[in-house]
VMD Tcl script that draws the C-alpha trace (Angstrom):
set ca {
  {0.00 0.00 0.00}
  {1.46 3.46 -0.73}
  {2.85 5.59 2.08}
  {0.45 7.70 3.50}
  {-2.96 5.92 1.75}
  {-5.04 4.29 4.14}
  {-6.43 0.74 4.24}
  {-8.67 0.86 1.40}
  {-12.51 -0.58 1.07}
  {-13.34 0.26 -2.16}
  {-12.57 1.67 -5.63}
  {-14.59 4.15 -7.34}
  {-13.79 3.93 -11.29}
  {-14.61 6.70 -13.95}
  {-15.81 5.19 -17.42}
  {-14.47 7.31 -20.56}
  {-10.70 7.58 -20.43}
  {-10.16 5.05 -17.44}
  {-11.68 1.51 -17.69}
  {-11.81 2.48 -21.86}
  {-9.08 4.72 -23.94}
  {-10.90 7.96 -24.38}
  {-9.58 8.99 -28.18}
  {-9.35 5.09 -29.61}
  {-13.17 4.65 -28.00}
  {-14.93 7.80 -29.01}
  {-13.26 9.69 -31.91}
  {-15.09 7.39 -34.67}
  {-18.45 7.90 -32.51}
  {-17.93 11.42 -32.69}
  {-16.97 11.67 -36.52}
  {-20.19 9.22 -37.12}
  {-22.52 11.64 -35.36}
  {-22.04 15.16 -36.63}
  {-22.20 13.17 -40.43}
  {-25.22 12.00 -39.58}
  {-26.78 15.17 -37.93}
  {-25.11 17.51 -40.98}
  {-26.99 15.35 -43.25}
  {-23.77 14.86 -45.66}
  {-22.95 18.23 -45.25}
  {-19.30 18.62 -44.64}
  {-19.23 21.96 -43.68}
  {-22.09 22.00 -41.51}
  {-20.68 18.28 -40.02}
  {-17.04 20.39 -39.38}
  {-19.06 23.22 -37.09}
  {-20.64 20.56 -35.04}
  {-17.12 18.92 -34.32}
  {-15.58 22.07 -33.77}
  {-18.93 22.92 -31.51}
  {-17.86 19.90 -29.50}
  {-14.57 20.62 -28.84}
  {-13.45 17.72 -32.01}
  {-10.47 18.43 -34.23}
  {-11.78 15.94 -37.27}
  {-8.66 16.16 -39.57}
  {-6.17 15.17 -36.66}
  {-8.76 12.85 -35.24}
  {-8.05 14.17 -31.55}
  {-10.35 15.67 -28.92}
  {-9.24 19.13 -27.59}
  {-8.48 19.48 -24.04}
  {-11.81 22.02 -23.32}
  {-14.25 19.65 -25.08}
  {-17.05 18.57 -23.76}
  {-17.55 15.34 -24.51}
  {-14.59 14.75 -22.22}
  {-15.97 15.25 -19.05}
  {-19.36 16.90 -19.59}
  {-22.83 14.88 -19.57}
  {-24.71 14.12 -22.76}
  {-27.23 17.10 -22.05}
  {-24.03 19.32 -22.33}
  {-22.76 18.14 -25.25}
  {-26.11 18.29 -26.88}
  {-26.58 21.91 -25.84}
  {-23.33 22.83 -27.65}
  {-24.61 21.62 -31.05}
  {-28.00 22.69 -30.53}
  {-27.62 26.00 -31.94}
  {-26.57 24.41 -35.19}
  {-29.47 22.27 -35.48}
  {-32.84 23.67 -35.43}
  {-34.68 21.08 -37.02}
  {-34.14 19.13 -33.63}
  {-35.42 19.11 -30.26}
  {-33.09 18.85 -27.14}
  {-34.95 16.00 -25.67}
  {-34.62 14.12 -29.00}
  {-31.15 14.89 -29.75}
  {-30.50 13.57 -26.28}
  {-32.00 10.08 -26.94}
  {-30.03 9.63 -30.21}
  {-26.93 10.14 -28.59}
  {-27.30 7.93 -25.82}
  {-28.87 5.54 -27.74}
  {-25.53 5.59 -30.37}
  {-23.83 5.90 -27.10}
  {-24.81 2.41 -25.77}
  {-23.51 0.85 -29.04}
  {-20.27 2.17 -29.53}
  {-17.59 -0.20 -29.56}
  {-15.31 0.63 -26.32}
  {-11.41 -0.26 -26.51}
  {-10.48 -1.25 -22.92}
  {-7.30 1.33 -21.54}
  {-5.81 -2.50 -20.26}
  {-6.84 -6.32 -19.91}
  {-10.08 -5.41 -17.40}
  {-11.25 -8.85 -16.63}
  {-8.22 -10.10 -14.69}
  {-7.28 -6.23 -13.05}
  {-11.24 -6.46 -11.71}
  {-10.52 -9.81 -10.11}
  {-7.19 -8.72 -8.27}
  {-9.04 -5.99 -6.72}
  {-11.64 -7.85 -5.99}
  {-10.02 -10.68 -4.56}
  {-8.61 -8.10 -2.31}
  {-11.74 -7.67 -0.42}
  {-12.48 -4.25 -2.17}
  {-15.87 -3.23 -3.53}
  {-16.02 -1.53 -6.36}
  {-17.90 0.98 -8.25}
  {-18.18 3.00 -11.22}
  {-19.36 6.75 -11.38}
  {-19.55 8.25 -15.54}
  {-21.02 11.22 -16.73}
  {-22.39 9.44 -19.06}
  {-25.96 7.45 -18.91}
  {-26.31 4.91 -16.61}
  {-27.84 2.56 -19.43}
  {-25.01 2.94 -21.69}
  {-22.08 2.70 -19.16}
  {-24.10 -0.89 -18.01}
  {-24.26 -1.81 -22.08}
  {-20.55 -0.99 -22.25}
  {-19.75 -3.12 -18.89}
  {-21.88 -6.31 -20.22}
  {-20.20 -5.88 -23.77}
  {-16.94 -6.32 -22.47}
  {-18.73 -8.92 -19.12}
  {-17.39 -6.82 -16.71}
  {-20.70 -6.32 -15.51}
  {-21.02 -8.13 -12.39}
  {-17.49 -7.00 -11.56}
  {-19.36 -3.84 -10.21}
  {-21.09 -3.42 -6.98}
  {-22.22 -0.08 -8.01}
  {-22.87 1.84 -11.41}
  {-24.14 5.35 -11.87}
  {-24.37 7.71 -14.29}
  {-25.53 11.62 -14.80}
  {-28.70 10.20 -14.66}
  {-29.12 7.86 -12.00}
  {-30.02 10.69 -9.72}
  {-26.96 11.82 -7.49}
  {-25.69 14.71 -9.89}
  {-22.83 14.58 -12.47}
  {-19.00 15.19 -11.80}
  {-17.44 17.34 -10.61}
  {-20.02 17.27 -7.87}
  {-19.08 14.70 -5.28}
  {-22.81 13.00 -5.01}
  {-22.23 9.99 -7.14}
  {-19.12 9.54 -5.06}
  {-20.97 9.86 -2.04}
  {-23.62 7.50 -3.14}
  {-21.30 4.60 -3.47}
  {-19.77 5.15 -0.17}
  {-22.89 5.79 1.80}
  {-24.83 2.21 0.30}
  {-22.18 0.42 1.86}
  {-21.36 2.29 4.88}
  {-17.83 3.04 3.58}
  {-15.62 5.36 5.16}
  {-15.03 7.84 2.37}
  {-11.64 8.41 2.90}
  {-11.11 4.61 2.53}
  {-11.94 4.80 -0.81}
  {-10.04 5.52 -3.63}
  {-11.02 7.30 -7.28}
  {-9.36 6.83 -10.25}
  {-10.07 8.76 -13.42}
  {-8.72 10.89 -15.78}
  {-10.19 14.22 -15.97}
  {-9.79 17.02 -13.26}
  {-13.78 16.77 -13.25}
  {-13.10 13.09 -11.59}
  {-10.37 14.50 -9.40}
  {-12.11 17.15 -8.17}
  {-15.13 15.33 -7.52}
  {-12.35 13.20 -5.36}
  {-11.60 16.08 -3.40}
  {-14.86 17.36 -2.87}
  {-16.14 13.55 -1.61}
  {-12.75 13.32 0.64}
  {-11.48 10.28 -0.95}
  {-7.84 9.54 -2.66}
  {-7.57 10.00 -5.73}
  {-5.79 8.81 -8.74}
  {-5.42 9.86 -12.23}
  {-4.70 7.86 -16.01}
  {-3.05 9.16 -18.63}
  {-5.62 7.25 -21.15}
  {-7.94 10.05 -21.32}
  {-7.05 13.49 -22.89}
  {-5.45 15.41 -19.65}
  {-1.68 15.09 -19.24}
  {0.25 14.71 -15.77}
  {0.12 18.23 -15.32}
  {-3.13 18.92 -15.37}
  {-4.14 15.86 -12.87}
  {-0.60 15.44 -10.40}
  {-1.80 18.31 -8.40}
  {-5.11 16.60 -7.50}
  {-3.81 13.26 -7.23}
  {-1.67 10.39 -4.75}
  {-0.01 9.33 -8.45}
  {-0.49 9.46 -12.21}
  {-0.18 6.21 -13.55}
  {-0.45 5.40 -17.36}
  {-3.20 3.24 -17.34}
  {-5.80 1.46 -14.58}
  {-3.19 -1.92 -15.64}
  {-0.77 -0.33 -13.51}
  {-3.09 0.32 -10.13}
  {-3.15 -2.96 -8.62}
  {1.12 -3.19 -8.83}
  {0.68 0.50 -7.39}
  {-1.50 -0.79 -4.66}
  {0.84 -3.52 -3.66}
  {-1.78 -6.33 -4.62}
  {-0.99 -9.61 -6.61}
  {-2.12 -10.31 -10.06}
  {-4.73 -12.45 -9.90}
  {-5.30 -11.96 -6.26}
}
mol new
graphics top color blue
foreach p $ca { graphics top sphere $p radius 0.5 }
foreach p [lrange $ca 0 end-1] q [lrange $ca 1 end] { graphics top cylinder $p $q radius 0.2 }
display resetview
């Protein structure tokens, strides 16, 4: 266990950027989308990227995009403007229903790093800005599902990051300590939300942030969630 960490309980998990690589998960969603909302129309599609925070010729999301860190209602609202022919509400369901299909690319083997913790005695959790439904989709597509004691999204009623409710939810249904568990994610948003909750935290370098931005909210900065259980001092497959 590292210095100065106390005995752990749990493990909170952000989605987007932690358990999956942000850019290699979302970047085709993204580039899919504004096509299909322009119609075909390149220049209208390039606004709604660049509305989003999207740089479509280097195939890269920009460090103040939304789609980061922000919920889907965000996101929505930034392209709204651009479409008039839709309603917020509608908009809304077509991304989270795209959402729920895309094809996630895990940031590291999940299956076997789930176990380890888990065979530590630690519950675990997952807290996403994104909707509950499609963060549980993405779980059972990869069948990480029932690795999870706990899965919430923007949606699921406890607020969206950087507020600390989510955070709070998980600790309070099992009558954790909050400072005995530990966040990992890869946004400030996540970090902050950390903070805020009075848990650890710890931040990946497989979203868009660098080690900058997240050291000064964090215990470490590893490069991916692989490396968290040799940071925690617990045995593969333990």
């Amino acid at each position: 266990m590292p210095r100065g960490l106390p005995p752990l309980a749990g493990v909170l998990f952000d989605k987007d950027g932690t358990l999956f690589d942000f850019t290699a998960s979302w970047a085709a969603w993204v580039l899919a989308l504004v096509g299909d909302l322009a119609g075909g129309e390149a220049a209208l599609a390039g606004r709604l990227a660049a509305a989003i925070g999207f740089d479509a010729d280097r195939r890269r999301f920009l460090p103040e995009s939304p789609v980061v860190a922000a919920t889907v209602e965000e996101i929505a609202g930034a392209m709204l403007p651009l479409l008039p022919g839709w309603r917020p509400a509608d908009l809304v369901g077509e991304m989270n229903a795209r959402a729920a299909r895309v094809a996630m690319v895990p940031a590291a083997p999940l299956a076997p790093l789930l176990a380890s913790l888990r065979g530590a005695g630690l519950r675990l959790g997952l807290v996403t800005n994104d909707a509950e439904v499609a963060a549980g989709a993405h779980l059972a597509a990869h069948g990480i599902g029932a690795a999870f004691d706990f899965v919430a999204g923007y949606d699921s009623g406890f607020g969206a990051k950087p507020a600390p409710g989510m955070l709070l939810a998980f600790a309070g249904r099992f009558g954790l300590a909050p400072g005995r568990v530990l966040m990992v994610g890869d946004s400030r948003h996540d970090l902050v939300a950390a903070r805020a909750a009075g848990m650890p935290a710890v931040g990946v370098l497989t979203g868009t942030a660098g080690a900058g931005e997240l050291a000064p909210l964090a215990l470490a900065v590893l490069p991916d969630i692989g490396h968290l259980p040799g940071w925690l001092g617990i045995a593969a497959g333990a």
